[in-house]
N, C-alpha and C positions, 0 to 999 in steps of 0.2 A: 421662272416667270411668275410673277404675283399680280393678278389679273383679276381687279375690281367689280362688282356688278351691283343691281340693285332689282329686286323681285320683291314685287306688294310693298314698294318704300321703306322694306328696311334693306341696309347695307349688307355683303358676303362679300367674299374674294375667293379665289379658285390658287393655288398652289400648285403651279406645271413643272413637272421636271422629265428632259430629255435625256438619258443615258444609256451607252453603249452595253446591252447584254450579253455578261462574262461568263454567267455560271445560269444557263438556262433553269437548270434542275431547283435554284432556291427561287426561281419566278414562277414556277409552274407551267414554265413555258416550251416550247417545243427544239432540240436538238439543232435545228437548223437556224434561231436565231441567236445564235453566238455572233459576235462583230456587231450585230445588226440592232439600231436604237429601240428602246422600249419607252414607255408614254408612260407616267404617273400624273393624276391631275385628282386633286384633294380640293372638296369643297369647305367654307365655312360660313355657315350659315347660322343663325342663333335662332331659325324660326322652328317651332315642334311641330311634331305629329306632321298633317297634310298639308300645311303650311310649306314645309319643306320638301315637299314630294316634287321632282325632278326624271330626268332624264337624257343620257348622251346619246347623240347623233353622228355617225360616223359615215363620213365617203374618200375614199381610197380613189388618188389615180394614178395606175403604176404603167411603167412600160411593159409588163407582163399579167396586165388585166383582157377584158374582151375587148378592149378598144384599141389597145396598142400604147396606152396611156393619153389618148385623146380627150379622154371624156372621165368624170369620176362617174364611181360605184357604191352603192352602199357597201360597206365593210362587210363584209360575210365572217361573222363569225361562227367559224364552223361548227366549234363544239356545241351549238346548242340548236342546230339546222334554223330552218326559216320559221321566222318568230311574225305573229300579224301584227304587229306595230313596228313603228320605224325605228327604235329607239335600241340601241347597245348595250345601255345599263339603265334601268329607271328604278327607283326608290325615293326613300327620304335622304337628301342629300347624296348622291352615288356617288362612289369614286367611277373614276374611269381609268383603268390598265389597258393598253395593249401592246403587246412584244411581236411584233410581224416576223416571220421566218417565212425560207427560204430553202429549198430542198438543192439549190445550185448553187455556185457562185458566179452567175452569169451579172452582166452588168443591168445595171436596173439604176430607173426614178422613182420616187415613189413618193409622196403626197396626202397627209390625210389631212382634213378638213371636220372637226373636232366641235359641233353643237352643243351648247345646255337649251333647254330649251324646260317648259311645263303647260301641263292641262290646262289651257284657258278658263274651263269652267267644271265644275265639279259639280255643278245643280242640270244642266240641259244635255250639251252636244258634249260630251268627255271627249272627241277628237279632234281639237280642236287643240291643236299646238303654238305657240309662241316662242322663237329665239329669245334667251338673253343675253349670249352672250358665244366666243366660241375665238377657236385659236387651229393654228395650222402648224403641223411639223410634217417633217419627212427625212430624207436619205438618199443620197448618190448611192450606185460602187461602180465604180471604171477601175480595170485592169485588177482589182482583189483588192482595192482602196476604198473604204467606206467613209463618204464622210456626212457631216451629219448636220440636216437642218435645225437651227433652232427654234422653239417656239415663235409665233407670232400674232399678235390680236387680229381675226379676223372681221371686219364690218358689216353691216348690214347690207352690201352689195354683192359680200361674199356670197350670205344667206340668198338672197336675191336669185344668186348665179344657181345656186344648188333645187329653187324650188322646183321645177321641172321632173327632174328625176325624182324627189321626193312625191308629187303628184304620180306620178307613173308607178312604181314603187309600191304606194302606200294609196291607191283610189277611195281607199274610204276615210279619207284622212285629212281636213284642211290643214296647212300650214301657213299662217300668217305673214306677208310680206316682209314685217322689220323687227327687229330688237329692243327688246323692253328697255326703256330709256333711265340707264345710268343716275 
């Protein structure tokens, strides 16, 4: 998926790609995400320094989360425990990786819901987040069948859907209603 955006009026696009992980050990990834899709998403951006400074947003909603897969969750990424910002990856330009595993092969949905978003402002409130952009993948398995969502652009309603738990979440934190405009 090659997936357009535009931050401070100059042009990026984002480079998703969804594939099945073969050989955990060259992903760094965990034993039990064999079969199971891994996320690459590549930014390009031509702005330097802080200009480019970024960060993904990540919420999960699996049928073996706390909800039952009712509701999404922020991503817990574990290896690095609870972080006080909302944010998965933040830097200048961040890639975003994630390989989900799975310690069963019970059947499962799973759903993630995949934000760029940046610092509104660097001079006042630094908490102050804005979407620009962001995409959805996921993953069936029934009966030891995996099959695999592909990417998808998700909208500023999406964002919309997710600010609740982002407020909850992250209380010291606004988040911006909509999507920096294209």
């Amino acid at each position: 998926m090659h997936l357009p955006f535009s931050l401070r009026g100059i042009p990026g696009t984002i480079d998703v790609t969804v594939d099945v992980t073969r050989d955990p050990d060259e992903l760094g990834a965990s034993p039990g995400a064999v079969g199971l899709p891994h996320c690459h998403a590549t930014i390009h951006y031509p702005a330097k320094g802080y200009a480019g400074l970024m960060g993904w947003i990540q919420m999960v909603r699996s049928t073996d989360n706390d909800s039952g897969g009712e509701a999404f969750e922020m991503d817990p990424l574990m290896f690095v425990g609870a972080v006080p910002h909302p944010f998965g990856f933040f830097g200048i330009t961040p890639t975003l990786f994630d390989a989900p595993a799975r310690r069963t092969g019970a059947d499962l949905d799973w759903l993630c819901h995949s934000f760029l978003g940046y610092l509104k402002d660097f001079e006042g409130d630094t908490r102050v987040v804005k979407a620009i952009t962001g995409f959805s993948w996921g993953f069936s398995r029934k009966n030891g069948m995996t099959t695999v969502e592909p990417p998808r652009r998700l909208t500023s309603p999406d964002w919309h859907g997710q600010l609740d738990l982002l407020h909850r979440e992250h209380p010291g934190w606004r988040f911006l209603d909509e999507f920096e405009t294209p």
